[in-house]
C-alpha positions in Angstrom: 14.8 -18.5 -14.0 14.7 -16.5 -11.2 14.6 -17.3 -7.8 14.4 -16.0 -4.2 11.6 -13.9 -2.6 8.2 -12.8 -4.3 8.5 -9.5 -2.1 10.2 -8.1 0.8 8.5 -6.3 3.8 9.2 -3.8 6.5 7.3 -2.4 9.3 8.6 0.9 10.9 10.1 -0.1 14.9 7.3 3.1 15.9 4.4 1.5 13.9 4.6 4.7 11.7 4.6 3.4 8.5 5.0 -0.4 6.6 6.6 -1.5 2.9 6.2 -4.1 0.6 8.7 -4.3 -2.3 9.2 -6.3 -5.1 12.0 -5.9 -8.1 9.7 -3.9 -10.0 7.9 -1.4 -7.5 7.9 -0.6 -3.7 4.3 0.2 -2.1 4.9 2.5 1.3 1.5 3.3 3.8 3.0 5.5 6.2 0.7 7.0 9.2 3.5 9.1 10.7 2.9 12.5 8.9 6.4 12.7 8.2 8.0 15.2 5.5 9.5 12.3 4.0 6.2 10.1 3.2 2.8 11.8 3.5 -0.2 9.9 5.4 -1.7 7.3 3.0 -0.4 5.4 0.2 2.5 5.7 -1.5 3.8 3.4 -5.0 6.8 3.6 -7.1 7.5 1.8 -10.2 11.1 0.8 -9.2 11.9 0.3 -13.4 11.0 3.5 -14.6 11.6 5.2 -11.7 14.3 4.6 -9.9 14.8 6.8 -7.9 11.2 7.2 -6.2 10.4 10.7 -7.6 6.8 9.4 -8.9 4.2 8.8 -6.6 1.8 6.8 -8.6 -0.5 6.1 -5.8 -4.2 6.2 -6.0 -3.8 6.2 -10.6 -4.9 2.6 -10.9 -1.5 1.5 -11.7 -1.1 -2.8 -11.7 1.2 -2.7 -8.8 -0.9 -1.1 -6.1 -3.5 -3.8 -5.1 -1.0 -6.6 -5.8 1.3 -5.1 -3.5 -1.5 -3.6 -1.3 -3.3 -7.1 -0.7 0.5 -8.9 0.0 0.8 -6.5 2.5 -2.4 -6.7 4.1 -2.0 -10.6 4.0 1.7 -10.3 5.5 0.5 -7.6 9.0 -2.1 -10.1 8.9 -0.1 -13.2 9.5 2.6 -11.3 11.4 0.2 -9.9 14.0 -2.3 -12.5 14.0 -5.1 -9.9 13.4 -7.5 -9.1 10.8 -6.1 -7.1 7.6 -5.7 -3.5 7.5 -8.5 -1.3 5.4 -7.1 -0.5 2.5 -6.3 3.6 2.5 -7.4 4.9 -0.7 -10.3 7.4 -0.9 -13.9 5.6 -1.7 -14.9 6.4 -5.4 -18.0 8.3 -6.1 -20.2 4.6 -7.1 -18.6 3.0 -3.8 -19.9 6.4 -1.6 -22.9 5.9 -3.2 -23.1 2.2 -2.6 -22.3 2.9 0.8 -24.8 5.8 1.2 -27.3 3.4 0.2 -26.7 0.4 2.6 -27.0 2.9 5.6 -23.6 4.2 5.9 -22.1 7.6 5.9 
C-alpha cells in the first residue's frame, strides 16, 4: 500500500490565503482578494481536474469538509488557537435556525 502523508498544507508568508492537499483534491481559502483565488473557498478534484479549472466549492462535493475540517484542525494546532469558522454561506434552514436562537 501506500504510504507517506494523509495531506500536505500551506499557509501564505502574508496570512492571505492557506491549502490543504491531498492526491486526490486540493482545498484553497484565500482572504487576499487576489485575481488568482477569489475570497472564500476554493476545491479542486485533482483526478478529474488536473489542472484546477473547476472550482467545485460550495456543490457538496466529499472533499470539501474532509479537507475543510483537516485544515481547521492543522491552523489549529499550528497557532495554538481555536479553529477558523468555516467560510461557506449559511443555508436557508441554518439562517433560519439562527434567526430563531436570537441571531442575525
Amino acid at each position: 500500500g501506500k504510504t507517506g502523508r494523509r495531506a500536505v498544507f500551506a499557509e501564505h508568508a502574508g496570512k492571505l490565503g492557506l491549502m490543504a492537499r491531498t492526491a486526490e483534491a486540493k482545498y484553497i481559502l484565500s482572504a487576499g482578494n487576489t485575481r488568482f483565488f477569489p475570497d472564500g473557498a476554493s476545491l479542486y478534484d485533482l483526478q478529474a481536474d488536473p489542472e484546477e479549472t473547476r472550482n467545485l466549492a460550495g456543490q457538496n462535493h466529499p472533499s470539501e469538509q474532509r479537507l475543510s475540517d483537516l485544515l481547521r484542525r492543522w491552523l489549529a494546532e499550528r497557532r495554538g488557537v481555536a479553529a477558523p469558522v468555516n467560510p461557506r454561506e449559511p443555508s436557508d434552514e441554518e439562517k433560519a435556525r439562527l434567526k430563531a436562537l436570537g441571531y442575525g
